[in-house]
C-alpha positions in Angstrom: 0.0 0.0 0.0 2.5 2.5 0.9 4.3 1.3 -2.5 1.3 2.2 -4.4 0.9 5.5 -2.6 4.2 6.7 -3.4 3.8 5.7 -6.5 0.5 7.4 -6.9 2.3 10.4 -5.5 5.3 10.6 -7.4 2.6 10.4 -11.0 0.6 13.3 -9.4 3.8 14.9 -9.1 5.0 14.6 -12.7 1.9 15.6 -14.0 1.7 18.3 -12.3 4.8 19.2 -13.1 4.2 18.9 -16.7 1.6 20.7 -16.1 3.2 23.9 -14.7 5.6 23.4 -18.2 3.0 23.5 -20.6 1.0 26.3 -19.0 4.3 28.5 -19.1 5.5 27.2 -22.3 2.2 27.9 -24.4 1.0 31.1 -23.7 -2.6 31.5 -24.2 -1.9 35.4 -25.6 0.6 34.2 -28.6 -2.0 31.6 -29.3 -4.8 34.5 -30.0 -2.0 36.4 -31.8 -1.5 33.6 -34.1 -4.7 33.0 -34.7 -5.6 36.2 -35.1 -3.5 36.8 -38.2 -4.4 34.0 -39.9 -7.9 34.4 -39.9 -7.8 38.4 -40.5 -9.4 39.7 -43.3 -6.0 40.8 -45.1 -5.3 37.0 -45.9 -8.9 36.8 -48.2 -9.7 33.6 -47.0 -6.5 32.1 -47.9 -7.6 30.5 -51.0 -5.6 28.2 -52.7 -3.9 29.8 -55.9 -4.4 33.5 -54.2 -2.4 36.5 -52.7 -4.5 35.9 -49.5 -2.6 32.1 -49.3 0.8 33.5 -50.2 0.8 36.4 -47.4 -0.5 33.4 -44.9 2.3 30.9 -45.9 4.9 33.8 -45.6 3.8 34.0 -41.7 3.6 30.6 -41.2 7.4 30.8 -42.5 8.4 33.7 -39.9 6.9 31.7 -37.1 9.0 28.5 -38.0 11.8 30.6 -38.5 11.9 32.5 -35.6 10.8 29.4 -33.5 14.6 27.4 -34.7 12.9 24.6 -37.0 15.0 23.7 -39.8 13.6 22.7 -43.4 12.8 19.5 -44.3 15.4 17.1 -45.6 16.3 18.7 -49.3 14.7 21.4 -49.3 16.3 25.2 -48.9 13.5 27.0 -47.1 10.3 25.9 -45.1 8.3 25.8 -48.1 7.5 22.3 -49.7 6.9 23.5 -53.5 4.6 21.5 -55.7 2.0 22.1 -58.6 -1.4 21.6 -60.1 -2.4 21.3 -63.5 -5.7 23.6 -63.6 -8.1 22.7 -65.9 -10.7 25.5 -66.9 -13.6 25.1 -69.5 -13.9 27.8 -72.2 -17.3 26.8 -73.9 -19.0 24.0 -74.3 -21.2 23.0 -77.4 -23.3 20.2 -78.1 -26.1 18.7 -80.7 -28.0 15.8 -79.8 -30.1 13.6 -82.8 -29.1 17.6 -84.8 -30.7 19.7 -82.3 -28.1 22.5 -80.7 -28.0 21.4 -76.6 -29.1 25.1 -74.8 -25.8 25.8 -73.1 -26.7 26.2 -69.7 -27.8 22.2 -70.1 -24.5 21.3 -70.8 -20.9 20.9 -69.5 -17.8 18.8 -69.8 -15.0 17.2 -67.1 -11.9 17.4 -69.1 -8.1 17.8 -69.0 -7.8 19.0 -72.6 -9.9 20.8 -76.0 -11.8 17.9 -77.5 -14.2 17.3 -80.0 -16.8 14.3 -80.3 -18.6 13.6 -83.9 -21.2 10.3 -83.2 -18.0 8.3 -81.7 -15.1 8.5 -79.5 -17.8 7.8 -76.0 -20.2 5.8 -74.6 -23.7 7.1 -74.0 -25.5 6.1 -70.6 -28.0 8.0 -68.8 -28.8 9.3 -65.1 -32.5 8.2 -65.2 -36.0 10.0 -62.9 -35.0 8.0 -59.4 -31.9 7.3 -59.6 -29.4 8.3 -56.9 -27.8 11.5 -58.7 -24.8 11.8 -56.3 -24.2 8.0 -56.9 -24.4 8.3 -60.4 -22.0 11.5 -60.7 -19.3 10.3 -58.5 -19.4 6.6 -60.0 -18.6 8.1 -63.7 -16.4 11.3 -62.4 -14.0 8.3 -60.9 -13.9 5.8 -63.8 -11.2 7.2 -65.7 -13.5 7.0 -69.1 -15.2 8.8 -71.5 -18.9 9.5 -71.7 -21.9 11.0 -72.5 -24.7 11.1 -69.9 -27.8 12.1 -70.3 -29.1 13.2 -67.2 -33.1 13.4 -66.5 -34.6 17.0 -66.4 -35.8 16.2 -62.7 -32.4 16.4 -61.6 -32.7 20.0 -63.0 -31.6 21.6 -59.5 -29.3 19.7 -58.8 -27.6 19.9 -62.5 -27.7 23.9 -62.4 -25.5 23.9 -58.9 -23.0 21.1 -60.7 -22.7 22.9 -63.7 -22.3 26.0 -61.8 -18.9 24.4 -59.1 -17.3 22.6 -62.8 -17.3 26.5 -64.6 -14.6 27.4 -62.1 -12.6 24.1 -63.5 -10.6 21.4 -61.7 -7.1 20.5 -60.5 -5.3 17.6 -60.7 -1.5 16.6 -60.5 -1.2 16.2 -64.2 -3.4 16.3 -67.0 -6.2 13.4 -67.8 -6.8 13.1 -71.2 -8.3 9.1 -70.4 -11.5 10.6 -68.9 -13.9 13.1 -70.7 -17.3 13.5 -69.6 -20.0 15.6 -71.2 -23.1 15.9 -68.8 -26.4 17.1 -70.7 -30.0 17.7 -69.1 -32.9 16.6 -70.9 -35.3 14.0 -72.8 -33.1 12.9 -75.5 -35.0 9.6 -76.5 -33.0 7.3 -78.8 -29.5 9.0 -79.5 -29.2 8.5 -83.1 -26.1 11.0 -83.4 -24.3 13.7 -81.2 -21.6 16.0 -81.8 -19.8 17.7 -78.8 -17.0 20.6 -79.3 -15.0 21.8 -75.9 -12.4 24.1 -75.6 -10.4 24.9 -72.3 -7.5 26.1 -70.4 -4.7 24.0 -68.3 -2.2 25.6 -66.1 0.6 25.1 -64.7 -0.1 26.2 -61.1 2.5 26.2 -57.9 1.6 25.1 -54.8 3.6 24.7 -51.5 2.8 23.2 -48.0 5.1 25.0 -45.3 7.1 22.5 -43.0 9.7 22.4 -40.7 11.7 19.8 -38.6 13.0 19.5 -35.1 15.7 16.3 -35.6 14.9 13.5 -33.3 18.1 12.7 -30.4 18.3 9.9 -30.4 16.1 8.0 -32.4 16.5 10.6 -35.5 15.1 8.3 -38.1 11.1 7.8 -36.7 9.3 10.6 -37.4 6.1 12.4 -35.6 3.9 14.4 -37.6 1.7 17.7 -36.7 0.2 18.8 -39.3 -3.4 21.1 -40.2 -4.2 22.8 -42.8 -3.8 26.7 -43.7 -6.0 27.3 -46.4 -9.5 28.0 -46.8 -12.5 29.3 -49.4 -11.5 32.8 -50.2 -14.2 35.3 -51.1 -17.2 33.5 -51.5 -20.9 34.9 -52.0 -21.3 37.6 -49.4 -23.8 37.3 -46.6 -25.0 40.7 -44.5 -22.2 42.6 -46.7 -19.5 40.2 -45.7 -17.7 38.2 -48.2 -14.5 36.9 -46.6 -14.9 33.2 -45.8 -12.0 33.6 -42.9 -12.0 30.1 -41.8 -10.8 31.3 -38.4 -12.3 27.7 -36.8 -11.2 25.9 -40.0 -8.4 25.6 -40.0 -6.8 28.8 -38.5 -7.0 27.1 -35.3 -5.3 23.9 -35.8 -2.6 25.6 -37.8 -2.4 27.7 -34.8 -2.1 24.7 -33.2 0.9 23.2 -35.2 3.2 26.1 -34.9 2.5 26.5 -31.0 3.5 22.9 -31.0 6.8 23.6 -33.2 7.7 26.3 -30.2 6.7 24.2 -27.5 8.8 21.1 -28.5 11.5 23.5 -29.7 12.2 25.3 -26.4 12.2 22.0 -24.4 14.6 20.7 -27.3 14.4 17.3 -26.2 13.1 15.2 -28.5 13.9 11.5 -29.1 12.2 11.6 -32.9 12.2 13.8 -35.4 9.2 15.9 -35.3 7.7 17.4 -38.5 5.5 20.6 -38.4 3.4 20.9 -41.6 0.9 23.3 -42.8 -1.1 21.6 -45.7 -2.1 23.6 -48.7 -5.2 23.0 -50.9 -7.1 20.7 -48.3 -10.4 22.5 -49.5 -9.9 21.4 -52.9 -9.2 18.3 -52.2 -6.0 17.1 -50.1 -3.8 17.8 -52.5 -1.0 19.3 -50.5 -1.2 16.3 -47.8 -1.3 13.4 -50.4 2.1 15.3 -52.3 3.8 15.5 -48.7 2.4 11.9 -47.8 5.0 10.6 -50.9 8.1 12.5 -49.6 8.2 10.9 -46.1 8.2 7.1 -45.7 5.7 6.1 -44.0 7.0 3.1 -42.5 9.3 5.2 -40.4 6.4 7.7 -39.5 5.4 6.4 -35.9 2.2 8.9 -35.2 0.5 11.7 -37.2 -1.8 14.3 -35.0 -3.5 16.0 -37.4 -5.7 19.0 -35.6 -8.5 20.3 -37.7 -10.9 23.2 -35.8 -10.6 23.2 -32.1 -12.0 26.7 -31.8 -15.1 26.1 -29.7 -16.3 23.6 -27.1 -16.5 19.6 -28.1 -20.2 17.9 -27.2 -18.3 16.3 -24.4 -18.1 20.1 -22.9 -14.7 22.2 -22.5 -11.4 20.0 -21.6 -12.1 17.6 -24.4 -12.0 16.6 -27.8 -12.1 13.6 -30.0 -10.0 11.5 -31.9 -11.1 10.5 -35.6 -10.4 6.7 -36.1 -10.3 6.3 -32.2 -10.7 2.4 -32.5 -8.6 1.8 -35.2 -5.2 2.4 -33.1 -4.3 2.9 -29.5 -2.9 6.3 -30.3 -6.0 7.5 -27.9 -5.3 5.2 -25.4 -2.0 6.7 -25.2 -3.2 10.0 -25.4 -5.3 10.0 -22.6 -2.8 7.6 -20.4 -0.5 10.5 -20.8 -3.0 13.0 -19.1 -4.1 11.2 -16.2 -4.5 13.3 -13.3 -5.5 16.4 -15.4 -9.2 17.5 -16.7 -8.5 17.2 -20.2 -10.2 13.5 -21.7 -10.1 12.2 -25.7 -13.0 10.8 -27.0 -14.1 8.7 -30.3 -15.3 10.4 -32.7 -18.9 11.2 -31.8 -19.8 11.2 -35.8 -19.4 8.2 -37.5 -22.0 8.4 -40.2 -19.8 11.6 -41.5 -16.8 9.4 -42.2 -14.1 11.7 -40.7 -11.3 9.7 -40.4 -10.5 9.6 -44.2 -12.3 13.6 -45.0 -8.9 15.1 -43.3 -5.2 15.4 -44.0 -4.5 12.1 -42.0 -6.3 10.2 -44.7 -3.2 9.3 -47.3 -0.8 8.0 -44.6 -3.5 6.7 -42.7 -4.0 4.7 -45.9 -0.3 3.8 -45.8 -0.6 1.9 -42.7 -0.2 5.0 -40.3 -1.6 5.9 -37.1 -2.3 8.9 -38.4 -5.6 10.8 -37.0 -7.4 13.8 -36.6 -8.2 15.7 -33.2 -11.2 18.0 -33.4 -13.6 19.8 -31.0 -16.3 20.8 -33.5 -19.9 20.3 -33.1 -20.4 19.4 -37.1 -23.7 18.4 -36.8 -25.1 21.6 -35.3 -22.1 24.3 -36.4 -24.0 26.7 -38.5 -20.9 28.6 -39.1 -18.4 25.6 -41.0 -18.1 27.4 -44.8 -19.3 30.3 -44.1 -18.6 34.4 -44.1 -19.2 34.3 -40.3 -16.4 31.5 -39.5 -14.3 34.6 -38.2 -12.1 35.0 -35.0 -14.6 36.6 -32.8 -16.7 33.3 -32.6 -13.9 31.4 -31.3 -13.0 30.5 -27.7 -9.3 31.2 -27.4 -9.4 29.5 -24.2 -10.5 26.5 -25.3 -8.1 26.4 -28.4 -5.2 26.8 -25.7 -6.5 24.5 -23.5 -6.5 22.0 -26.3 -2.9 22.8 -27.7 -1.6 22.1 -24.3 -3.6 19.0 -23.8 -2.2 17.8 -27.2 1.9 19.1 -25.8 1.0 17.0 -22.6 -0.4 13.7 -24.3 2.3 13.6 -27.0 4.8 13.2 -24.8 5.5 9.7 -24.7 5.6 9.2 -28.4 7.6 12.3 -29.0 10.3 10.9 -26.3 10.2 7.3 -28.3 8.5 5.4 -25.1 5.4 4.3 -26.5 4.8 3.4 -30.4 0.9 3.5 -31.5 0.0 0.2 -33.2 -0.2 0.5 -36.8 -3.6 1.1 -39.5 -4.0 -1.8 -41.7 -3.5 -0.7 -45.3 -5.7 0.0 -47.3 -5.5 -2.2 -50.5 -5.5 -0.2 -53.8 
């Protein structure tokens, strides 16, 4: 008994030493400073391919500089450079059995100018009662060419796609195997079509912004922090406003990596090599995490913490959050070991049916066989404010965003020192 006591007391001790560290250490008035910036309105939004995104990444790369990272492995400054091939329709014309296609009942999904004349795709249809969503994704994923004929009671629906593909796509090169023409109406039997499309590809740079803190001793296992820094840009304004801020997402968990970069900096005692990365183009589709998921090996990558918006209370109430993919790994179990005695508690994910765990940055080296996850307070279910103008810094609770960043510092310890190892992800199979 009087073991178990000392024992008890010594781990009451630690932690609350730890504790003290932390609260010193992150400072809940350079985490609103931080955040502040980033979700002002002179970064736009930080829309990918904007000025808004350059200014942000430019402070992202002061704080990593100032804080004594070092560049990732190869490259000369804390930006990890990449690009997009942007694909943007100029017009789009069609004739179905000789009559002229109006043109707001038409659009194409390509990667270069094409023209069809009664050959060169297959025709199928999205019919009344189908499931449209279904139907869209299944052909915008099959790497072929079509012509689909969508029924006029998806009309709605049709007008909003049409509307998102005017502003084009991105890809990481070029694809010239899929083409699809979508065209809204009662077509009958189609006897003969002719489709001309014209459009524009660019050459587009990109860049995540990352830094490093080499490991001591055990320099070759890597632990990753990582959110992303950009956002929607100017979108259609509500009440006057139309700056889409993205103060909650994901101002605050970029907030959170670079707090994290200081933190572990100044205690400088690391066993692995810790990576700090800001992902790019997350909005748009994870592009700048799936390029950085193919620079580092992830079979020596022991733990990714992805944070994605901690700006407000979780449904469990304040001191908490939860852990996307919770069952998957004991990466939560070793979490929340590491902050017993304290008031902070991980959860699972409270939303299953919203398939979190693969929506995030964590997803492509989760895929690899990672333990890679995402930690997020946000109510998604009720948060009226995800996407929107009013996503700005005044609706966040800085407390609770330190209070989280410091809960992360505290349960990351054991994995950061090279004492615990989360068990890995099975792979997904290809």
């Amino acid at each position: 008994m009087k073991k178990f006591i000392t024992t008890s007391l010594l781990l009451a001790a630690a932690v609350y030493s730890f504790g003290q560290d932390v609260n010193k250490l992150i400072a809940q008035k350079d985490v609103e400073r931080v955040i502040k910036t980033l979700a002002a309105d002179d970064m736009q939004g930080r829309a990918t391919f904007t000025p808004g995104i350059e200014k942000a990444a430019t402070f992202i790369e002061g704080e990593f500089k100032a804080a004594g990272l070092e560049p990732l492995k190869g490259e000369k400054g804390f930006r990890q450079t990449f690009s997009l091939i942007r694909s943007t329709p100029v017009s789009t014309a069609a004739t179905i059995n000789g009559a002229a296609v109006p043109a707001e009942n038409v659009f194409a999904s390509a990667g270069e100018s094409f023209r069809w004349s009664s050959s060169g795709a297959e025709i199928v249809k999205i019919p009344a009662g189908a499931n449209f969503r279904e139907e869209y994704f299944k052909y915008i994923q099959s790497g072929k060419k079509y012509l689909i004929l969508v029924d006029p009671s998806f009309a709605d629906i049709f007008k909003r796609v049409r509307n998102r593909s005017m502003s084009g796509s991105v890809s990481f090169k070029a694809d010239t195997a899929q083409t699809l023409v979508f065209a809204l109406g009662n077509f009958g039997k189609v006897n003969a079509y002719e489709v001309v499309y014209e459009g524009k590809s660019e050459n587009l740079p990109l860049f995540n912004v990352a830094g490093i803190i080499p490991g001591k001793s055990k320099p070759d296992e890597y632990v990753i922090f990582s959110g992303h820094y950009d956002h929607l840009g100017i979108i259609k304004p509500a009440a006057g406003d139309s700056i889409a801020n993205g103060a909650d997402d994901d101002a605050s968990g970029t907030t959170a990596v670079i707090t994290l970069a200081k933190y572990y900096k100044k205690l400088n005692n690391n066993a692995r090599t810790l990576i700090f990365v800001a992902f790019t183009a997350e909005e748009i589709g994870g592009y700048g995490s799936q390029y950085f998921s193919k620079q580092v090996d992830p079979d020596k990558t022991v733990a990714m913490f992805n944070i994605e918006m901690i700006g407000k209370a979780s449904k469990f109430g304040t001191n908490s959050a939860f852990i996307t993919g919770y069952e998957r790994s004991d990466f939560g179990t070793i979490l929340q070991k590491n902050l017993k005695g304290t008031a902070f508690t991980f959860h699972p994910d409270p939303y299953p049916e919203q398939d979190l765990f693969y929506r995030s940055d964590n997803a492509t080296l989760a895929k690899f066989g990672v333990p890679a996850h995402t930690i997020s307070t946000d109510q998604i279910d009720i948060d009226k404010l995800y996407h929107s103008v009013d996503d700005e810094f005044e609706s966040l609770d800085v407390s609770n965003i330190t209070s989280t960043i410091r809960a992360i510092a505290l349960s990351s310890r054991s994995i950061v020192a090279g004492k615990d190892t989360p068990t890995r992800i099975p792979k997904l199979k290809e």
